[in-house]
VMD Tcl script that draws the C-alpha trace (Angstrom):
set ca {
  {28.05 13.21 -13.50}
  {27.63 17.27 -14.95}
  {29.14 19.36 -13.45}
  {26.74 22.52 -12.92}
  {27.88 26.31 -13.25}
  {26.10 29.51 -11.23}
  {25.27 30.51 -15.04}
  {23.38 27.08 -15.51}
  {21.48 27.05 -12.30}
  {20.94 30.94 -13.06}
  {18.25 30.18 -14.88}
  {16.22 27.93 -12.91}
  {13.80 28.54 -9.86}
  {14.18 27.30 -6.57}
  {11.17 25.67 -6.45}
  {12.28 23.69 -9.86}
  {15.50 22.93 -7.91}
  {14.09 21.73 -5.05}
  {11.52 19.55 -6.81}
  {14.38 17.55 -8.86}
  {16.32 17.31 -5.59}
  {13.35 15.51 -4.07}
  {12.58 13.57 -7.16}
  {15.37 10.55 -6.49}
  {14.14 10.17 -2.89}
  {10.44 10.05 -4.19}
  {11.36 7.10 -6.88}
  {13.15 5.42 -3.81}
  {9.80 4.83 -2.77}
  {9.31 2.66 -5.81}
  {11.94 0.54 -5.85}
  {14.46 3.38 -7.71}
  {17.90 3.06 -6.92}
  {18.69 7.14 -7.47}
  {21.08 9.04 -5.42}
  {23.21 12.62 -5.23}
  {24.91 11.78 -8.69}
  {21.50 11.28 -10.32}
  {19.92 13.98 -9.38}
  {23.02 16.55 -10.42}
  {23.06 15.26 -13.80}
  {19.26 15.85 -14.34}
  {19.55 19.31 -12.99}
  {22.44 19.73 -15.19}
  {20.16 18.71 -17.89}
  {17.43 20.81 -16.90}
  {19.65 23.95 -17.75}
  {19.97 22.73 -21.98}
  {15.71 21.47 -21.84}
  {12.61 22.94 -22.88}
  {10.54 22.83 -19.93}
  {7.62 23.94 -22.27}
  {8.50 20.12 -23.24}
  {6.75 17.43 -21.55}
  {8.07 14.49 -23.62}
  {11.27 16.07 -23.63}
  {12.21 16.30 -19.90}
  {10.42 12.94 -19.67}
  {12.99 11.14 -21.78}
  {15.78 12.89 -20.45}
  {14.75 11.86 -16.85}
  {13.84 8.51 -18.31}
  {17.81 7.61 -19.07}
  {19.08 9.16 -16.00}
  {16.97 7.44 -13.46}
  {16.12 4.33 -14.82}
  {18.67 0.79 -14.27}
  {16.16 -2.00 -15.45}
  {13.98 -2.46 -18.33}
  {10.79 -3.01 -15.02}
  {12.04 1.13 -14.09}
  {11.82 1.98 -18.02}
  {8.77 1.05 -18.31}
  {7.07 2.42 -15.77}
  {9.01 5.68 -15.37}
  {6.76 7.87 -17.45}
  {3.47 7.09 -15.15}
  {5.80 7.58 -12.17}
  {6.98 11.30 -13.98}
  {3.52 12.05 -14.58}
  {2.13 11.50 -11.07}
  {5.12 13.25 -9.60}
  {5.77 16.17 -11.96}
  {2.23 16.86 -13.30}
  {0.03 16.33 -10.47}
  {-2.09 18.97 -8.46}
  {-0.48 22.47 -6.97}
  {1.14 25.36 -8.10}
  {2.81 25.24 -11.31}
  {7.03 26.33 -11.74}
  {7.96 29.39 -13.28}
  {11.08 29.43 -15.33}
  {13.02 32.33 -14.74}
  {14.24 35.18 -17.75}
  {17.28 36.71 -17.36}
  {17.22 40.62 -17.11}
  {19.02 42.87 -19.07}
  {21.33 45.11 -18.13}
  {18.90 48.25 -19.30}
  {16.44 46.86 -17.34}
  {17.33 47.39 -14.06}
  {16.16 50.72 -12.21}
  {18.45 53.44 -11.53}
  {20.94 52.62 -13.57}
  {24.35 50.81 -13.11}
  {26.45 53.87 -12.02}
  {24.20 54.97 -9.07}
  {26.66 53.59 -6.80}
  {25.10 50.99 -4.79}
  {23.08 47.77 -5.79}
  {19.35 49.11 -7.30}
  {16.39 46.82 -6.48}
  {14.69 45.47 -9.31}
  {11.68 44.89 -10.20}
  {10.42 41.21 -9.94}
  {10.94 39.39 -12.84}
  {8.95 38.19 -15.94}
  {8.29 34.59 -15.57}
  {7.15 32.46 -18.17}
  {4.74 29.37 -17.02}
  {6.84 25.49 -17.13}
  {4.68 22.39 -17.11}
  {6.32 21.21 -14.13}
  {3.32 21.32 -11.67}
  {4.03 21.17 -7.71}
  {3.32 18.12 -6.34}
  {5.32 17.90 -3.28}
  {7.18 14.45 -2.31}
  {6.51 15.03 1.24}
  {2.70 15.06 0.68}
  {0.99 11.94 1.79}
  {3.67 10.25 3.61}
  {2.10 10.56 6.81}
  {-1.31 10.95 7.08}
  {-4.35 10.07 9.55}
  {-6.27 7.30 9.07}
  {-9.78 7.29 9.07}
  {-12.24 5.32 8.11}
  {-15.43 6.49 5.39}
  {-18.27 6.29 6.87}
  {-20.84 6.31 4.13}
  {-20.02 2.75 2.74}
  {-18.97 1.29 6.29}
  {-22.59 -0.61 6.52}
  {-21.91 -2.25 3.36}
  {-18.74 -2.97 3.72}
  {-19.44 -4.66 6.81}
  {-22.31 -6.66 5.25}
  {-19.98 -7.85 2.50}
  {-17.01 -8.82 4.98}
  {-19.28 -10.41 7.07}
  {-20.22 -12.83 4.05}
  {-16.34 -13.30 2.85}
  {-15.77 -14.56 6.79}
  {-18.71 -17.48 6.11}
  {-17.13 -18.72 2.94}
  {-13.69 -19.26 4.67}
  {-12.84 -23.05 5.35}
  {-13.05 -22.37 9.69}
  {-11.04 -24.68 11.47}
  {-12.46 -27.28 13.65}
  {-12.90 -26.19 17.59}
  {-11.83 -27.79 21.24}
  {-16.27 -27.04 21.67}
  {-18.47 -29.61 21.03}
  {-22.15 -28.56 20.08}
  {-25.49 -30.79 20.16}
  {-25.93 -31.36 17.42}
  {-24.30 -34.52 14.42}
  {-24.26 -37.51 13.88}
  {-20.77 -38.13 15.74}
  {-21.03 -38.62 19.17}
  {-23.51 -39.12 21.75}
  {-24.41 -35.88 23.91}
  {-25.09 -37.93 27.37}
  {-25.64 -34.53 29.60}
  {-28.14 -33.51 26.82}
  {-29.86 -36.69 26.40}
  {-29.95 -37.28 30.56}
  {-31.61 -32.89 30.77}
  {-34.05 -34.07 27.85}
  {-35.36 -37.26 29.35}
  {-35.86 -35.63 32.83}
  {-38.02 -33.02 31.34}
  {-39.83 -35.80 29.96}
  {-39.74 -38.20 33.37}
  {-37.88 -40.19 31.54}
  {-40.24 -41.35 28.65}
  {-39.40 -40.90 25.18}
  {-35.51 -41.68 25.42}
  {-34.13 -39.34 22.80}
  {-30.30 -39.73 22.02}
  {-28.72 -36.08 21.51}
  {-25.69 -36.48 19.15}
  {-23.27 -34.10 19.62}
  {-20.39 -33.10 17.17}
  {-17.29 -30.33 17.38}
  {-17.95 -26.46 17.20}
  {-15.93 -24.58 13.91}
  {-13.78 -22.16 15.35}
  {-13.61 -18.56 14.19}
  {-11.11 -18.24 11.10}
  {-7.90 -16.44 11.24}
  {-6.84 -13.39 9.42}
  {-4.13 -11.70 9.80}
  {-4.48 -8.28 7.60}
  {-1.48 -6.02 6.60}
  {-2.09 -2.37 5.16}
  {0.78 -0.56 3.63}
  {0.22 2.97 4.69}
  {3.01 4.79 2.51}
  {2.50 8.08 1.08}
  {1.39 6.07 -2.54}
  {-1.18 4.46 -1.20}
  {-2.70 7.66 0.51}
  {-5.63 7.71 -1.89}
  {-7.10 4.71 -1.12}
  {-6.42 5.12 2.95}
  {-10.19 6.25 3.32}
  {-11.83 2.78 1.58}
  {-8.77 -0.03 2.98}
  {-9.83 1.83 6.66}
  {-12.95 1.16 6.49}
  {-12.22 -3.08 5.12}
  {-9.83 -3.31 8.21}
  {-12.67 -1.69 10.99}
  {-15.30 -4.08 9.13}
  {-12.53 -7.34 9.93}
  {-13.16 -6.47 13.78}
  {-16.60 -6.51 13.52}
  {-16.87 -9.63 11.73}
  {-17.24 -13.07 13.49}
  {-13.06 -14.02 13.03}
  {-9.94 -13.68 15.06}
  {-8.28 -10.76 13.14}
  {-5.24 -9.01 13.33}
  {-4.27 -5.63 11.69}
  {-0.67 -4.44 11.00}
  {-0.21 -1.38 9.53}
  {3.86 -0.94 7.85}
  {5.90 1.53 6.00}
  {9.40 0.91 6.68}
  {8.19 -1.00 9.74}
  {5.39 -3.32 11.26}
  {2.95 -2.00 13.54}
  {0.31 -4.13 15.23}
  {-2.82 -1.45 15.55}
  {-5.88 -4.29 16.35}
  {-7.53 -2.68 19.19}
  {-6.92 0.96 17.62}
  {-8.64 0.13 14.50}
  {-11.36 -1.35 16.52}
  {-11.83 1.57 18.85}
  {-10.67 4.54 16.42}
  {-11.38 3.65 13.18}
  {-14.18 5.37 12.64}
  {-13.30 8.34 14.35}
  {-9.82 8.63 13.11}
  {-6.08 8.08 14.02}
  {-3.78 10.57 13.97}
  {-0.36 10.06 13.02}
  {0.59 10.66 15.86}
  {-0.67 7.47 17.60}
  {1.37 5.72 15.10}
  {4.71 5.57 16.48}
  {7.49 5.12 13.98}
  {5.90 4.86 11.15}
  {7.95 6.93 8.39}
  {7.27 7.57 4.53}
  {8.72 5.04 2.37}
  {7.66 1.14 2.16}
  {9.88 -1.95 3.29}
  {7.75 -4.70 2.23}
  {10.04 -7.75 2.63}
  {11.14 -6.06 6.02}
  {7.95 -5.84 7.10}
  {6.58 -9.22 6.54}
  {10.08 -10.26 7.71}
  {9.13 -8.40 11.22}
  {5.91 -10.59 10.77}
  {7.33 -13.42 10.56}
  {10.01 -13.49 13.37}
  {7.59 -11.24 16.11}
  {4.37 -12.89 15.69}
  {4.94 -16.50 14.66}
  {1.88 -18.17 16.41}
  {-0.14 -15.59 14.05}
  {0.84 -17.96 11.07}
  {-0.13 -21.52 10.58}
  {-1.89 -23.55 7.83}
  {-5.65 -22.21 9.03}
  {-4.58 -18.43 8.95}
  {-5.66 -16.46 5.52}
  {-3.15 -13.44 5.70}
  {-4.28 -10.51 3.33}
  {-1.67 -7.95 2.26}
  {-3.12 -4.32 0.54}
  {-0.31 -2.28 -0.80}
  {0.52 -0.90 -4.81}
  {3.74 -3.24 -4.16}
  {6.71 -0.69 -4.37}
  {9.25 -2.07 -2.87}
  {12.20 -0.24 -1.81}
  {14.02 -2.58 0.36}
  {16.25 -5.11 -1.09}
  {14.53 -7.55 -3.93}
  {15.78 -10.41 -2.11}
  {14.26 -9.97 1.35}
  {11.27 -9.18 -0.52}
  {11.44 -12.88 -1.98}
  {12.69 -14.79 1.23}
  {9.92 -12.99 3.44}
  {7.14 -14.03 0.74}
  {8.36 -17.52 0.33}
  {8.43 -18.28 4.39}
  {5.13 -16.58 4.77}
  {3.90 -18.65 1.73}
  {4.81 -21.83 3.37}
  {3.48 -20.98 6.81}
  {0.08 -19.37 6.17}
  {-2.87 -21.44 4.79}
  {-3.52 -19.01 1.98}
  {-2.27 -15.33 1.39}
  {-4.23 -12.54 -0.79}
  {-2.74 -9.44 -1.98}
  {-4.60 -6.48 -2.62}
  {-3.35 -3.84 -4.86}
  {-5.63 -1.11 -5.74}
  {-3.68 -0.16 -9.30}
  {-4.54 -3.55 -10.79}
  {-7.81 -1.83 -12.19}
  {-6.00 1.01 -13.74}
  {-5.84 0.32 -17.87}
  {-2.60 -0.06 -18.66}
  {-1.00 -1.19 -15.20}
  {1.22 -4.14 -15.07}
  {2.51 -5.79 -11.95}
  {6.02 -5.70 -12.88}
  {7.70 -3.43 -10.45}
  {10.83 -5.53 -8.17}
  {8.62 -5.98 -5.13}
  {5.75 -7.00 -7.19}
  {7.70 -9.41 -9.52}
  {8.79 -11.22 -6.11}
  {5.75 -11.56 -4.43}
  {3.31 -12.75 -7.24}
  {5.40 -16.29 -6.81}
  {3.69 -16.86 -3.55}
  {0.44 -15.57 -4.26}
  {-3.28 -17.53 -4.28}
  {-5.40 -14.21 -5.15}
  {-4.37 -11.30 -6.55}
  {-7.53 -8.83 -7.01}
  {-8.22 -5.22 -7.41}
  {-9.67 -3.61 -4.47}
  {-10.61 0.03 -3.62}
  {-13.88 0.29 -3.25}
  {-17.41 -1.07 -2.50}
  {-18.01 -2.40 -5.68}
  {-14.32 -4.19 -6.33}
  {-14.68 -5.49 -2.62}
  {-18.17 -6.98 -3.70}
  {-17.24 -8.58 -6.36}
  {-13.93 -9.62 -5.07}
  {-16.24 -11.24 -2.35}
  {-18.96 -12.99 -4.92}
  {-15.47 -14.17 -6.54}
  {-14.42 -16.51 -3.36}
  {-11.60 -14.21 -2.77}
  {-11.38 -15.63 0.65}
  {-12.66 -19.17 0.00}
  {-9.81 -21.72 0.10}
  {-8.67 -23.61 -2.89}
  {-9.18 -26.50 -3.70}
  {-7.47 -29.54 -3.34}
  {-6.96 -30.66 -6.53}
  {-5.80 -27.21 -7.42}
  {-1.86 -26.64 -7.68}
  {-1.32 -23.36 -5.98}
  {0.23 -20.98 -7.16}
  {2.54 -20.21 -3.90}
  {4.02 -23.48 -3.71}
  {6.35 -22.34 -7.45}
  {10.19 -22.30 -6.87}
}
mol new
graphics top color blue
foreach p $ca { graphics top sphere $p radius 0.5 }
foreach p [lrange $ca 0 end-1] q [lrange $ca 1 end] { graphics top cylinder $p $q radius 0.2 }
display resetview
């Protein structure tokens, strides 16, 4: 670890400062293991860099932060988004000169001087806090089509068979209808009504991972989790960061108009996948059984220990009837699932699409993304 000097930090801002200090806990969020001792030595090398160097500070950043050859590779996308986003841009400070100051340096007290010259960094301001909590609210230009399209992913499902009967089959005999038809006919024709069981609504159970990375896509994934309530299935929405939060009946009544994150009681920046599903699992078992289709929409950053991650994905694997994971950065050219969260969950996985908006939710839809496999098919969950 550097050791920094007053002369080395001299020459930095305080909002350049602050931004590196904030940096580790940001790429916690990712899966980053970055602490105190991290975040010195980068400062430290801040003071010898040429922050009119992109590439430069990149690479520099690039050995101090990253462990594994998954946090080498996608460390520059993650520097990009954090460092050169939107805001105000850094100034880098230059050191006065002694002549430079007013009133000399034998007026005998301290002169105020002038602000200094700055000269413009490529460090932009993107804050870490912005976009870890943030209210939800559904976009109500697409949320007729959206419903329409949900609506038709429900009907492909495989529905479980109900406790109902209906009037209809080849099964069994209906004797109450055939008796109410023949007495409406005194008796003559004698029509047999067959009768045969009702499906039952299908089971969902949808998780939305509401950390500040998956902020711009809040709007659209809003919107999909509303159109589950109005769709003909027995639906249940969690929300999680670094918890679970069952939010059914406020999505359903607030959706559209919005939820404040306020009415979301402990839910903190930072994601906990594999803590989260393991809350799942042990609070809400009767949720989970070989009819339930459990959806999961998150980027897959993980920063909770890799192996919860894999022992909550394997038991939810081998109690749900199918799961589907959502991540909206699997359309982005260039992305690769290979972040630690990601790399443990794709196992356990029978879909893995790109949604995050109408048109990827269409065709996700046209695609059978909620249509269950079929039998002759190995799935893909069921891999050691």
């Amino acid at each position: 670890m550097e050791r920094l000097t007053a002369d080395g930090i001299g020459g930095l801002t305080g909002d350049i400062v602050t931004q590196v200090t904030h940096f580790a806990p940001w790429l916690r969020n990712y899966g980053f293991r970055a602490g105190i001792s991290e975040t010195l030595t980068a400062i430290a090398a801040l003071v010898e860099l040429n922050l009119d160097r992109m590439d430069e500070v990149c690479n520099a950043f690039r050995a101090i932060y990253s462990r594994t050859p998954a946090e080498w590779g996608i460390f520059p996308s993650l520097f990009e988004r954090y460092f050169c986003g939107r805001g105000v841009r850094l100034k880098q400070k230059r050191r006065l000169q002694p002549d430079e100051s007013v009133g000399g340096t034998g007026s005998g007290r301290r002169a105020e001087r002038p602000p200094a010259e700055t000269v413009q960094g490529f460090l932009a301001g993107y804050h870490p806090d912005t976009g870890e909590r943030f209210a939800l609210r559904a976009d109500d230009r697409v949320l007729k089509e959206v419903v329409h399209l949900t609506r038709l992913a429900v009907r492909t499902m495989n529905a479980p068979r109900g406790r109902k009967w209906r009037s209809r089959g080849r099964e069994k005999i209906d004797l109450r209808q055939t008796m109410r038809s023949a007495l409406r006919r005194a008796g003559e024709p004698f029509v047999l009504k067959m009768r045969r069981r009702r499906p039952d609504r299908p089971r969902i159970v949808l998780a939305l991972d509401i950390s500040g990375s998956m902020k711009p896509y809040a709007p659209f994934l809003t919107s999909l989790a509303w159109s589950f309530t109005r769709a003909r299935a027995r639906t249940q929405i969690f929300l999680f960061s670094t918890r679970l939060l069952r939010v059914t009946s406020l999505i359903a009544r607030k959706g559209v108009s919005g939820i404040p994150s306020s009415d979301l009681p402990g839910m903190r920046g930072g994601t906990r996948i594999g803590g989260a599903l393991e809350q799942l699992l042990r609070r809400y078992p009767g949720l989970l059984h070989r009819h339930t289709c459990v959806i999961i929409a998150s980027d897959g950053y993980d920063a909770g220990h890799p192996e919860h991650m894999h022992n909550s994905m394997r038991d939810l694997a081998d109690r749900a009837g199918r799961v589907v994971w959502i991540n909206p950065l699997l359309g982005e050219p260039g992305y690769e699932p290979t972040s630690t969260g990601m790399s443990m969950a794709l196992p356990y996985i029978d879909t893995f699409v790109d949604v995050h908006d109408v048109a990827t939710w269409k065709k996700a839809v046209l695609g059978g993304v909620m249509r269950g496999a079929a039998p002759q098919a190995a799935p893909l969950k069921r891999q050691p």
